[in-house]
N, C-alpha and C positions, 0 to 999 in steps of 0.2 A: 504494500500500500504506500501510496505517495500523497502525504497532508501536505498545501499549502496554507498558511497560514497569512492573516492580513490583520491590519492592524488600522479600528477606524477611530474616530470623531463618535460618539452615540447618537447627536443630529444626524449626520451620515449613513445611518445603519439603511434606514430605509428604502433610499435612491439605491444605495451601494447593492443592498441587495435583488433590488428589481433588476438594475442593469445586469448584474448575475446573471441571475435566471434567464434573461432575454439573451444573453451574449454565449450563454451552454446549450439553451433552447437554440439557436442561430449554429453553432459547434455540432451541434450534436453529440455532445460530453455530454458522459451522465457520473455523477459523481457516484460512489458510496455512500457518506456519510457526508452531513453538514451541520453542523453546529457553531455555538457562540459561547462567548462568556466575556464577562465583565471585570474589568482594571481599572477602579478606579477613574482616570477620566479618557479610559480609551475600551474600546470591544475587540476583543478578537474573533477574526471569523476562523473556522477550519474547517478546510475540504477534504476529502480522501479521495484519490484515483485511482485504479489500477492500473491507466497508465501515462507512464511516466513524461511522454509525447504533452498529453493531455494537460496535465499537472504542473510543467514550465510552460506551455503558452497559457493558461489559468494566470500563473505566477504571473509574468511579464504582463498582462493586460491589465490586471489590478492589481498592480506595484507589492505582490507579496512574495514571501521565501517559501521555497521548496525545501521539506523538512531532510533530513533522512541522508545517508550517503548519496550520490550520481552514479548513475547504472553506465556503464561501461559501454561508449560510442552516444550516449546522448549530449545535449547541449551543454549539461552542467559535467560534464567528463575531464578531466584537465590531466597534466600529468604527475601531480601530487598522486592522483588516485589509480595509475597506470602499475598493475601487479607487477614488483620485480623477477624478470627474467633471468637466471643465473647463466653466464656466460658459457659457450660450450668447455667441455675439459682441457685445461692446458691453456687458455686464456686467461688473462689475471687483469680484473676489471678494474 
């Protein structure tokens, strides 16, 4: 599962989440899970995808973080997170 997580304004909630729905409705993403909760003087929203594709353009269109390590050849893939390959034998890396 791939939660992104958003962080609003509690005025905001509203718009924030109509345009959601109309922008996954438009996608044709369907999330898992959707929920909220309350900090004080901001809301978090959190989605779950199953996929990961789904979940950074999610992210990207309403400015939030994709939870979780980056699956390997997606967009949040970098080379911090590229598994070390141990040199063939007789090479000294």
């Amino acid at each position: 599962m791939h939660t992104v997580e958003i962080s609003l304004k509690p005025n905001e909630l509203s718009a924030a989440m109509a345009d959601m729905r109309i922008w996954l409705d438009e996608h044709r993403f369907e999330p898992s899970v959707f929920c909220c909760r309350e900090d004080g003087a901001s809301v978090f929203v959190s989605i779950d995808f199953k996929v990961i594709a789904e979940a950074e353009a999610f992210a990207d269109r309403f400015s939030g973080q994709v939870d979780g390590p980056p699956v390997p050849g997606s967009q949040r893939d970098n080379r911090r997170n590229v598994p070390f390959i141990p040199p063939p034998e007789g090479i000294v890396a």
